[in-house]
C-alpha positions in Angstrom: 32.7 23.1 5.9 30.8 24.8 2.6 30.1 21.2 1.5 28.8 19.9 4.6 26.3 23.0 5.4 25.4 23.0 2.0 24.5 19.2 1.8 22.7 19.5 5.6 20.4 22.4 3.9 19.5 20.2 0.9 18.6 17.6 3.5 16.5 19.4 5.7 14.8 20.8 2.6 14.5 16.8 1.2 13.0 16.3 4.7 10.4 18.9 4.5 9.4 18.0 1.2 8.9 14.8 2.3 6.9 15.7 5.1 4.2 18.3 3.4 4.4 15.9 0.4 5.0 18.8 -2.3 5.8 15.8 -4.8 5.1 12.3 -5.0 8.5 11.0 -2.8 9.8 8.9 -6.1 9.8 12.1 -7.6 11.3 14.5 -4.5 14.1 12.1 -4.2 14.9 12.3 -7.7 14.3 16.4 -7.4 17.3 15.6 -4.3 19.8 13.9 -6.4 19.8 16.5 -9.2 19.9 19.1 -7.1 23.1 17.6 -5.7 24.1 16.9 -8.9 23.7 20.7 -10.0 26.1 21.8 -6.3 28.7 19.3 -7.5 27.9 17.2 -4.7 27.8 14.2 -6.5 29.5 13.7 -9.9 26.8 12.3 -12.4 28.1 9.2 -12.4 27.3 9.0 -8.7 24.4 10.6 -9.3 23.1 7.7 -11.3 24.5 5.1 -9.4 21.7 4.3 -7.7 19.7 3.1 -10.5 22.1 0.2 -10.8 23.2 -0.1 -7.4 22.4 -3.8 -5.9 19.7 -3.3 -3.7 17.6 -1.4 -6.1 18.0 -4.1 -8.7 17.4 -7.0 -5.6 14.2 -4.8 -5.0 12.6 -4.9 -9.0 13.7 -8.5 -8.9 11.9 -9.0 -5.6 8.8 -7.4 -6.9 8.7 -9.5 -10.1 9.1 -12.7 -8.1 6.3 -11.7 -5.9 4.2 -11.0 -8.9 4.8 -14.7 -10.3 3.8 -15.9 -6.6 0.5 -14.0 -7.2 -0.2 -14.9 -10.6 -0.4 -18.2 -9.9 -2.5 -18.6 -7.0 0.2 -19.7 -4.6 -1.2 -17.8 -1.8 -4.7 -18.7 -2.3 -4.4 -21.8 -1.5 -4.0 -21.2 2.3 -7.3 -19.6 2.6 -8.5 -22.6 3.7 -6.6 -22.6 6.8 -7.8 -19.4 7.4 -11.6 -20.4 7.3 -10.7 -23.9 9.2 -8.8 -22.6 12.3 -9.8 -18.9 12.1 -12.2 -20.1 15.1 -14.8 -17.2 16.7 -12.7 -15.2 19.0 -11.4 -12.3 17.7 -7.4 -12.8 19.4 -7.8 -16.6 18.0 -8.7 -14.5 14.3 -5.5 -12.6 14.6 -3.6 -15.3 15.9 -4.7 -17.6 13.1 -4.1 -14.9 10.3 -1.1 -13.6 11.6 0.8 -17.0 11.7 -0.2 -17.3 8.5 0.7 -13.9 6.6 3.7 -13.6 9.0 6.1 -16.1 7.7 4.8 -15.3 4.1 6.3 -11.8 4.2 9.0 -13.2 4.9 10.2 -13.7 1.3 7.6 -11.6 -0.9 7.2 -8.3 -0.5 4.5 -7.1 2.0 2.5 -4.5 0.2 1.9 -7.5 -2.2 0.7 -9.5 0.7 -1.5 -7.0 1.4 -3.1 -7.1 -1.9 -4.1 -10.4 -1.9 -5.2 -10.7 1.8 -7.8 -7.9 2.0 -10.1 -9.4 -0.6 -10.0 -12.7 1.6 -10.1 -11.3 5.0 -13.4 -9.4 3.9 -14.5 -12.1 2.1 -14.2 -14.1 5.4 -15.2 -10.9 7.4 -18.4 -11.2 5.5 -19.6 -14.6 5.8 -18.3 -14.8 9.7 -20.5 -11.5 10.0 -17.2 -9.7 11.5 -16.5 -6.0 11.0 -13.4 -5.9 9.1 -12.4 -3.3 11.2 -11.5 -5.9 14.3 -8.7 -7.8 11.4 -7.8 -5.5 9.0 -4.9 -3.1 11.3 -3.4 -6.1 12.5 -3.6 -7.6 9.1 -0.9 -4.2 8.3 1.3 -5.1 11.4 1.8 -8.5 11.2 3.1 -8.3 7.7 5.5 -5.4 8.5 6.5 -7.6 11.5 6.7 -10.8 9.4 9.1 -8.5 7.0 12.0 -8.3 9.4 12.6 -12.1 9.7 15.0 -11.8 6.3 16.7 -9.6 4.6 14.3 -9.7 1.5 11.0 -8.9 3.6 11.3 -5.6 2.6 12.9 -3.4 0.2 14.1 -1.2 3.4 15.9 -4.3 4.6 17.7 -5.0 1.0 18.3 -0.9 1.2 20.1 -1.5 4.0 22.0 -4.3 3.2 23.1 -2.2 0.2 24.3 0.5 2.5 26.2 -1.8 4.6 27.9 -3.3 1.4 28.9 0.5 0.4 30.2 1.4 3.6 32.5 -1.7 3.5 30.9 -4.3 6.2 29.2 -6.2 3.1 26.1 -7.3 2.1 23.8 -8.7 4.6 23.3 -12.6 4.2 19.7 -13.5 4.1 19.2 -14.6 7.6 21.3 -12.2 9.3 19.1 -10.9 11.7 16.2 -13.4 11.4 17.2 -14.5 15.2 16.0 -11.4 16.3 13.1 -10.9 13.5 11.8 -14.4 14.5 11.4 -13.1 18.5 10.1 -9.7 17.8 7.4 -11.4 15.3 6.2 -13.4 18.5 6.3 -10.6 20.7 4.2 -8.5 18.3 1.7 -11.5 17.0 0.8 -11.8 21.0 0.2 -8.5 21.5 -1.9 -8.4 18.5 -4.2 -11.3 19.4 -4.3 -10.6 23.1 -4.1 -6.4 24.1 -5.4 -5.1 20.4 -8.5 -6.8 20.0 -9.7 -4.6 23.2 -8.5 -1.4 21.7 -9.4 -2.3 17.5 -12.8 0.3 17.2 -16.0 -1.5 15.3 -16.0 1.0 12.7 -17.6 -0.8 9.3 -20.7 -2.7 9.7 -20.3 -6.7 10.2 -23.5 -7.2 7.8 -21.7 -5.4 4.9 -25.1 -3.3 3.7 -22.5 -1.3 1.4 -25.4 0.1 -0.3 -26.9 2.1 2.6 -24.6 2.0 6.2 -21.6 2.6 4.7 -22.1 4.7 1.7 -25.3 6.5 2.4 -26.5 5.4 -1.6 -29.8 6.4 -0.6 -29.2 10.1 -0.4 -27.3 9.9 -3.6 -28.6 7.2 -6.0 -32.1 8.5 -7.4 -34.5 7.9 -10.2 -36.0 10.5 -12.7 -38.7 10.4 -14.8 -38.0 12.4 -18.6 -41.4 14.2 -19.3 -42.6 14.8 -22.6 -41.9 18.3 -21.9 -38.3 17.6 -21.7 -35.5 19.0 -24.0 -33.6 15.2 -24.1 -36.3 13.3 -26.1 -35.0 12.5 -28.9 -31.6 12.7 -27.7 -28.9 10.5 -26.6 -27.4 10.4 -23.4 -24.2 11.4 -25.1 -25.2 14.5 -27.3 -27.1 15.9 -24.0 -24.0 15.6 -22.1 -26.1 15.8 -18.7 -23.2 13.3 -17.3 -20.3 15.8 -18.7 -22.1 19.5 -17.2 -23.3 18.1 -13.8 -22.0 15.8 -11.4 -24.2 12.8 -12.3 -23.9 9.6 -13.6 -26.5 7.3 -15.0 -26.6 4.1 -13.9 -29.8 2.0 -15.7 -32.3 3.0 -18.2 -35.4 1.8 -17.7 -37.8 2.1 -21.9 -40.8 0.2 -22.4 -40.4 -2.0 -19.3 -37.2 -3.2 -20.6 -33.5 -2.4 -18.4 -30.7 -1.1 -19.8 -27.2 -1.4 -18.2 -24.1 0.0 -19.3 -22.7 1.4 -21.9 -25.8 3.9 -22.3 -24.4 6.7 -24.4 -25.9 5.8 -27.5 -29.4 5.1 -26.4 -32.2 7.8 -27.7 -34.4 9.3 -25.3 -38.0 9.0 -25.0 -40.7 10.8 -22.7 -41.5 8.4 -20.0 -38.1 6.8 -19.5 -36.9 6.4 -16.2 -33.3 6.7 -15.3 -31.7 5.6 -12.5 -28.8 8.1 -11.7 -26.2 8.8 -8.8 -26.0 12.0 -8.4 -26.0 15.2 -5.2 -29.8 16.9 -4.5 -28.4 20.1 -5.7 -27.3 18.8 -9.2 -30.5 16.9 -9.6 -32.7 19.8 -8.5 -30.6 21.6 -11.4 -31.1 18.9 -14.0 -35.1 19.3 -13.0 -35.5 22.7 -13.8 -33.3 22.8 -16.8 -34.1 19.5 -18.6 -37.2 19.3 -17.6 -37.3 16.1 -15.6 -39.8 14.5 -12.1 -37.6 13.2 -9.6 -39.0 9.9 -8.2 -39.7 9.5 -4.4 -37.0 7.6 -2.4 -38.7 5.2 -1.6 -38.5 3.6 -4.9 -35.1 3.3 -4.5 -35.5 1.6 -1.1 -37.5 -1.0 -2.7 -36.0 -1.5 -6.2 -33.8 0.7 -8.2 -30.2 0.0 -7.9 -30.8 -3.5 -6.7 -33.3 -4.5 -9.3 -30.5 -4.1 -11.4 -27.6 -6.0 -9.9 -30.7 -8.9 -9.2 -30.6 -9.5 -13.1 -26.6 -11.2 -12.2 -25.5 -9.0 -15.3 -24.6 -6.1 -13.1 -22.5 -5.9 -9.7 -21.1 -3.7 -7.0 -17.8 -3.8 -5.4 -15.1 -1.3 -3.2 -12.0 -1.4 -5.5 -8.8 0.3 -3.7 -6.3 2.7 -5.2 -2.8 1.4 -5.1 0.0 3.6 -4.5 1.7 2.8 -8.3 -1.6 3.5 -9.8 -1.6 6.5 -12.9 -5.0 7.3 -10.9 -3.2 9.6 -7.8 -3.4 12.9 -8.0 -6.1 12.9 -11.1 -9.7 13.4 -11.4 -12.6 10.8 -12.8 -13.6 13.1 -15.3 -9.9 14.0 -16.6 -9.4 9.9 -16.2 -13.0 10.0 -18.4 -12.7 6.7 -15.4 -16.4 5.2 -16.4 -15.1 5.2 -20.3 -11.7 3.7 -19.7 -13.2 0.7 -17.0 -16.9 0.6 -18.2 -18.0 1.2 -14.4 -19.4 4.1 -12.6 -18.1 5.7 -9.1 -20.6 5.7 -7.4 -18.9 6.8 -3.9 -15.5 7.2 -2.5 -14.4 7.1 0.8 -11.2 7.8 2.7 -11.1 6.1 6.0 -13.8 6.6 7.7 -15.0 9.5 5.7 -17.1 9.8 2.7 -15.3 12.4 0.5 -18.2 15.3 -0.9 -18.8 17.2 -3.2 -18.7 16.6 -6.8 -17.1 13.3 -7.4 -15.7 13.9 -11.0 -14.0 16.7 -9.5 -11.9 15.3 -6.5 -8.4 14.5 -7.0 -7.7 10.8 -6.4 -5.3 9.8 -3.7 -3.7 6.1 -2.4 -5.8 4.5 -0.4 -9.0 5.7 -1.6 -12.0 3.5 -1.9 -14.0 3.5 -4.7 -17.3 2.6 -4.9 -17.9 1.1 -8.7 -21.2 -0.4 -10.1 -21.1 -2.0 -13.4 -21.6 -5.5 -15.3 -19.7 -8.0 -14.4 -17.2 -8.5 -17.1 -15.9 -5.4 -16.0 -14.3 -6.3 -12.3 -13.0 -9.4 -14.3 -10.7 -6.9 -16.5 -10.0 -4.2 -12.9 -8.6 -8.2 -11.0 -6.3 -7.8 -14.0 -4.4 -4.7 -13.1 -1.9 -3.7 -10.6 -3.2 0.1 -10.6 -6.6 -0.7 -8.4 -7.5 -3.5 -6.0 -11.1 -5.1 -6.2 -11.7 -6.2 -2.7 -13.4 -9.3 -3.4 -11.6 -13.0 -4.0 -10.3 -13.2 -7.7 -11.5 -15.6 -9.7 -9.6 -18.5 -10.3 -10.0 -18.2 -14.2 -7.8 -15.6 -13.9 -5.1 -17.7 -12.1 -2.6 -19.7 -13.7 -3.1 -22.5 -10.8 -1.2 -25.0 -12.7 2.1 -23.3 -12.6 1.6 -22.7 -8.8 4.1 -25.3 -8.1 6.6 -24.0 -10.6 6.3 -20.8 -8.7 7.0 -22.4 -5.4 9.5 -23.9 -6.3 11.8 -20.9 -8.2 11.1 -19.3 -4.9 12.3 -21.7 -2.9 15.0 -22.3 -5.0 16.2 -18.4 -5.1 15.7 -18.8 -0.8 18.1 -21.6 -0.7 21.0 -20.5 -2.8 20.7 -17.2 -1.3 21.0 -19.0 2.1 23.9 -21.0 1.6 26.2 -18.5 -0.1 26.2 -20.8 -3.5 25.4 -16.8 -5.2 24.7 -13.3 -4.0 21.0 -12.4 -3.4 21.1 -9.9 -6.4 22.1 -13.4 -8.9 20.0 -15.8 -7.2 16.8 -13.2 -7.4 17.7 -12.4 -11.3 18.0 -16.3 -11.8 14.6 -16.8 -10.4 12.6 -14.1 -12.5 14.4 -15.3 -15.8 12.5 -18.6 -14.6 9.0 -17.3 -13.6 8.8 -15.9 -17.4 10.3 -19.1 -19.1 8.1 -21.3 -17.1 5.2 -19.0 -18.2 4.0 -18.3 -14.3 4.7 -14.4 -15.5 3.9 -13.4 -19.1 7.1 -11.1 -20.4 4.8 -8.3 -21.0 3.6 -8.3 -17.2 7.4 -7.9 -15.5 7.3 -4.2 -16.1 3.9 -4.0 -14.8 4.5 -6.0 -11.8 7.7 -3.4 -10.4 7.0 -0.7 -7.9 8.5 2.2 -10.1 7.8 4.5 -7.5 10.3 2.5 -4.5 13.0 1.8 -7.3 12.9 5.6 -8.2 12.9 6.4 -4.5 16.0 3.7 -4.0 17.5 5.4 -7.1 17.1 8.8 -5.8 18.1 8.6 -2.4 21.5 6.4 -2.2 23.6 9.5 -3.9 22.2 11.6 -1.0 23.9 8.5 1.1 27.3 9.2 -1.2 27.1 13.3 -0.8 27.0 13.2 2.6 29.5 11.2 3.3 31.8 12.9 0.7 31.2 16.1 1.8 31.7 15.0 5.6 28.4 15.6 7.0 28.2 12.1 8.3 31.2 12.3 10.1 30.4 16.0 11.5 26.7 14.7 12.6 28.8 11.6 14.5 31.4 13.7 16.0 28.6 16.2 17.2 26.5 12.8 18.6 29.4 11.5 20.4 30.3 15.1 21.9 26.5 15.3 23.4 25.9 12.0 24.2 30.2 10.1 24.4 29.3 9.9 28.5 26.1 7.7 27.9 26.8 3.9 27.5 26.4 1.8 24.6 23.4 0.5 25.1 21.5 4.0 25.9 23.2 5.3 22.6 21.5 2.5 20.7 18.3 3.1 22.4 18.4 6.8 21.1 19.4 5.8 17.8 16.5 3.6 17.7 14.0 6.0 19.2 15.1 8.9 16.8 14.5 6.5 13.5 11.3 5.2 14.9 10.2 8.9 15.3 11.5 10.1 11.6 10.1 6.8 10.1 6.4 7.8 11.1 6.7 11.3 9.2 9.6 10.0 6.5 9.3 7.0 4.3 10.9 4.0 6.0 13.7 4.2 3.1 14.4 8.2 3.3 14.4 7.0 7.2 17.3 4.5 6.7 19.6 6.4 4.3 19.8 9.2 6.6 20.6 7.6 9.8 22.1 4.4 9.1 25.4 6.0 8.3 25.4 7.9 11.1 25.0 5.1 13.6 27.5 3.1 12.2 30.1 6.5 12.5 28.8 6.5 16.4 29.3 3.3 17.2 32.7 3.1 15.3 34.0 6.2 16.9 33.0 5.1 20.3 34.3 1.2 19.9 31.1 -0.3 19.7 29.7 -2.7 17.6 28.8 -1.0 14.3 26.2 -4.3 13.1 24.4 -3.8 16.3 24.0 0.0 15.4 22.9 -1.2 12.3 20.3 -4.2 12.6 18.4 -1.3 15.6 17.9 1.5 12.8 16.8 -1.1 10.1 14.6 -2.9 12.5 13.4 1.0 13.4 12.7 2.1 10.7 9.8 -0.8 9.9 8.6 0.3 13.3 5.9 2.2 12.0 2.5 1.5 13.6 0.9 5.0 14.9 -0.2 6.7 11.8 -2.2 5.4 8.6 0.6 7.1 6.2 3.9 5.8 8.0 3.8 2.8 6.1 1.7 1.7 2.9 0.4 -1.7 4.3 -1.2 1.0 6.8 -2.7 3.0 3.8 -3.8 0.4 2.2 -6.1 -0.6 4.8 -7.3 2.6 6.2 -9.8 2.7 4.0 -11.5 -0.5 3.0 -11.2 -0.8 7.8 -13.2 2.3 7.8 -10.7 3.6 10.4 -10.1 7.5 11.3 -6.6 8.5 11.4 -6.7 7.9 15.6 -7.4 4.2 15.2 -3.6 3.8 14.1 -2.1 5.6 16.9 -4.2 4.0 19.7 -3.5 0.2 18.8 0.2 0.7 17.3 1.2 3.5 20.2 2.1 0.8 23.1 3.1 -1.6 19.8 5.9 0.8 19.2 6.7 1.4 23.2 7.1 -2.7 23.4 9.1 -3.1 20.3 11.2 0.4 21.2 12.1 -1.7 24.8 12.6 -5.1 23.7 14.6 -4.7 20.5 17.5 -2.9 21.8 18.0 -5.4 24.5 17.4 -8.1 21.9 20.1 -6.5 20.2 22.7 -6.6 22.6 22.0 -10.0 24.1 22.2 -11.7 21.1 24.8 -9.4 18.8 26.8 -7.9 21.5 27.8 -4.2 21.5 31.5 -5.1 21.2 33.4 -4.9 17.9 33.4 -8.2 15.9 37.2 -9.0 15.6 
């Protein structure tokens, strides 16, 4: 009994960790597993096991593969019939989009599907004159619904197929459930195009004026005059180090009638020179008195400034999103020193639908943000090239290896139809298909380690020995027994109904993987103890655990487009509320009609 309160008190504390987000939730599961390692919970073999257990290794595979489908343009190419049948209509849009990205997510990972879609759903956004706001939500849902039709939609699907293999019912074959996937799709995809499109707010303007709607750049982009009385002539903008002491970054000098763009540091200072800066009143009332500089009226920005320089074609604007592998979380720009590394300047950020204030060098970064970045162009062609930020704009198709998009297609295909026929398991087929995307040259080798999600294969590895521990010390079995106690008089179906309530529930605080780990077990112990059908048990808290629509932070397709939609947190919970009540009703009676709640002989 020592063991089993002991490991119940290590999850309760994993669950409130995860909850006020003390550590990133790669590292809090890690944090778990030594922990159990430390109480003898686990042996350190076990301990480890997770980092070479099957469905963490199917996951990394699964991210490499989507990573070769990107880098060669494979999805691109349907962009077409997006902009051919998207039509006017807002539930025709969403129709139209989500029978496209549905089926995609099937096989390659969603947040990756995300990636590639926002740039072309503003894109298209921008030149129908829509507000992104109306496509970008259900852009999130229809992926995550599109991810239950197989078992490698998402890596919360492969986790569970791993904990079905551990628990002795085997691994799930790749269309197990895609039956009921397939149905729940359809019942989502209506609801999306028909009831959202009256509840979806018109947060971010349909003209895309970036410059001035959305960011405000007119109370924070001004120009200065230096006057000869000024301490900086004679200097450069480096040895002043006005951008290091004050929140201020200079975006253009104007000498002589001549512009200069970035880099700036070395240039020498002369009275008369006019610099275009972003930067807060308060800061620039400071650099006034002490550096002896006129500030400009606005209305020359208005008329010229920062769009005189991005006229010259040398110079650009763009939003670039933070992905949630990026090295940027949880830094600074000025520890980053972000406008050396990239050669662009922040010019804004924005979190939702709020502008974040203050000193912008100063704020800690988070997922999801959306960065405002001015700079020449060469510079968002090197930003397309990482996996760490998202420039939310089509990527050019230099960048593309188009001619291996074929080879791509058809490894993936390939790995789909072995895996489907049983010829080898998922884990082999997967493996045999990234070995390929490198030798084929649709991956460079020195872009696989780039293209895995570190953070989900150190969540994976973290939480499967809190899977083991529990089970070893009896905690499963104890949570079961004390289920079955409260609720043995209820009948099978109401028992799967709670099962699937309480994951959908734990899913929106949790992460969907923490979500399945801790209550798969214990459905299948349920539904074993009271003769039911433990697959059934199993396919509702999988299927559960994905259902995760009300909040911008229950799932990272949601997070990714909270931002760049302009959405407050409210806008999640009033479109995905009577999502999850539909899905909550049907899929348990989907369940039993087409699995059955009676034992498989």
């Amino acid at each position: 009994m020592t063991n089993i309160v002991l490991t119940l008190s290590i999850v309760v504390l994993a669950l409130i960790a995860f909850i006020f987000e003390w550590l990133p939730v790669d590292l809090t599961a890690l944090t778990v597993t030594v922990v159990l390692m430390i109480f003898k919970l686990v042996t350190p073999d076990e301990g480890i096991s997770g980092f070479g257990n099957s469905a963490t290794i199917t996951v990394m595979a699964m991210f490499i593969l989507s990573a070769g489908i990107t880098k060669t343009g494979v999805v691109q190419t349907v962009r077409d019939w997006l902009l051919k049948w998207g039509g006017k209509t807002a539930g025709q849009q969403i129709l139209v989009m989500g029978l496209i990205v549905g089926p995609i997510t099937a096989f390659i990972n969603n947040t990756a599907v995300v990636a590639i879609f926002l740039p072309i759903i503003e894109d298209w956004c921008r030149k129908q004159k829509i507000s992104p706001s109306k496509l970008l939500i259900p852009l999130s849902y229809a992926t995550v619904l599109g991810g239950m039709i197989t078992v490698i939609g998402t890596s919360t699907n492969v986790l569970a197929s791993g904990i079905s293999k551990q628990m002795g019912y085997g691994e799930f074959q790749l269309f197990q459930f895609t039956l009921l996937g397939v149905i729940t799709f359809i019942i989502g995809l209506v609801y999306l195009a028909v009831i959202a499109p009256r509840l979806l707010p018109n947060r971010k303007p349909a003209n895309f004026d970036i410059l001035q709607q959305e960011y405000g750049l007119k109370d924070y982009v001004s120009e200065v005059v230096i006057t000869p009385r000024s301490i900086l002539v004679g200097q450069t903008l480096k040895a002043s180090e006005i951008q290091r002491k004050f929140d201020l970054d200079v975006l253009e000098l104007i000498q002589n009638n001549m512009r200069f763009a970035q880099p700036l540091a070395d240039k020498v200072l002369s009275a008369g020179d006019i610099l275009i800066v972003r930067s807060n009143r308060e800061d620039l009332l400071k650099i006034r008195d002490e550096k002896g500089l006129d500030i400009l009226p606005d209305v020359k920005f208005k008329e010229e400034s920062l769009e005189t320089v991005l006229s010259s074609g040398e110079e650009k604007i763009a939003e670039v999103l933070i992905l949630s592998n990026s090295r940027l979380i949880g830094t600074t720009l000025k520890d980053l020193r972000f406008r050396q590394r990239y050669n662009a300047t922040v010019l804004a950020i924005r979190r939702g639908s709020e502008l974040v204030q203050g000193r912008l060098g100063k704020v800690p970064l988070r997922f999801g943000d959306l960065l405002l970045l001015q700079g020449p162009r060469q510079s968002f062609v090197g930003l397309q090239t990482t996996r760490e930020l998202l420039v939310l704009e089509e990527r050019d198709v230099e960048t593309l290896r188009q001619d291996k998009a074929w080879i791509a297609l058809a490894i993936i295909l390939g790995v789909i139809v072995v895996a489907a026929f049983n010829l080898m398991p998922i884990l082999v087929s997967a493996l045999a298909g990234v070995i390929l995307m490198v030798i084929t040259g649709c991956i460079k080798p020195g872009e696989v380690y780039g293209a895995v999600r570190w953070d989900v294969v150190f969540l994976l590895a973290g939480l499967i020995p809190l899977g083991i521990a529990m089970d070893k010390s009896g905690a499963t079995q104890w949570l079961a027994d004390t289920l079955v106690a409260f609720g043995g008089h209820l009948s099978g179906y109401w028992i799967l109904l709670l099962f699937y309530i309480a994951t959908s529930l734990l899913t929106e605080i949790l992460s969907n993987n923490a979500t399945v780990v801790l209550m798969l077990p214990v459905a299948v112990k349920v539904a074993t103890t009271l003769g039911l059908n433990p697959f059934a048990f199993m396919y509702a808290v999988t299927f559960a655990a994905s259902n995760s629509y009300m909040t911008p932070i229950g799932y990272q397709t949601n997070t990714m487009v909270y931002s760049p939609g302009g959405y407050k947190f409210f806008d999640f919970t009033r479109v995905g509320a009577p999502l999850n009540l539909i899905l909550t009703i049907v899929t348990p009676l989907l369940i039993v009609w087409i699995y059955g709640l009676s034992p498989i002989k």
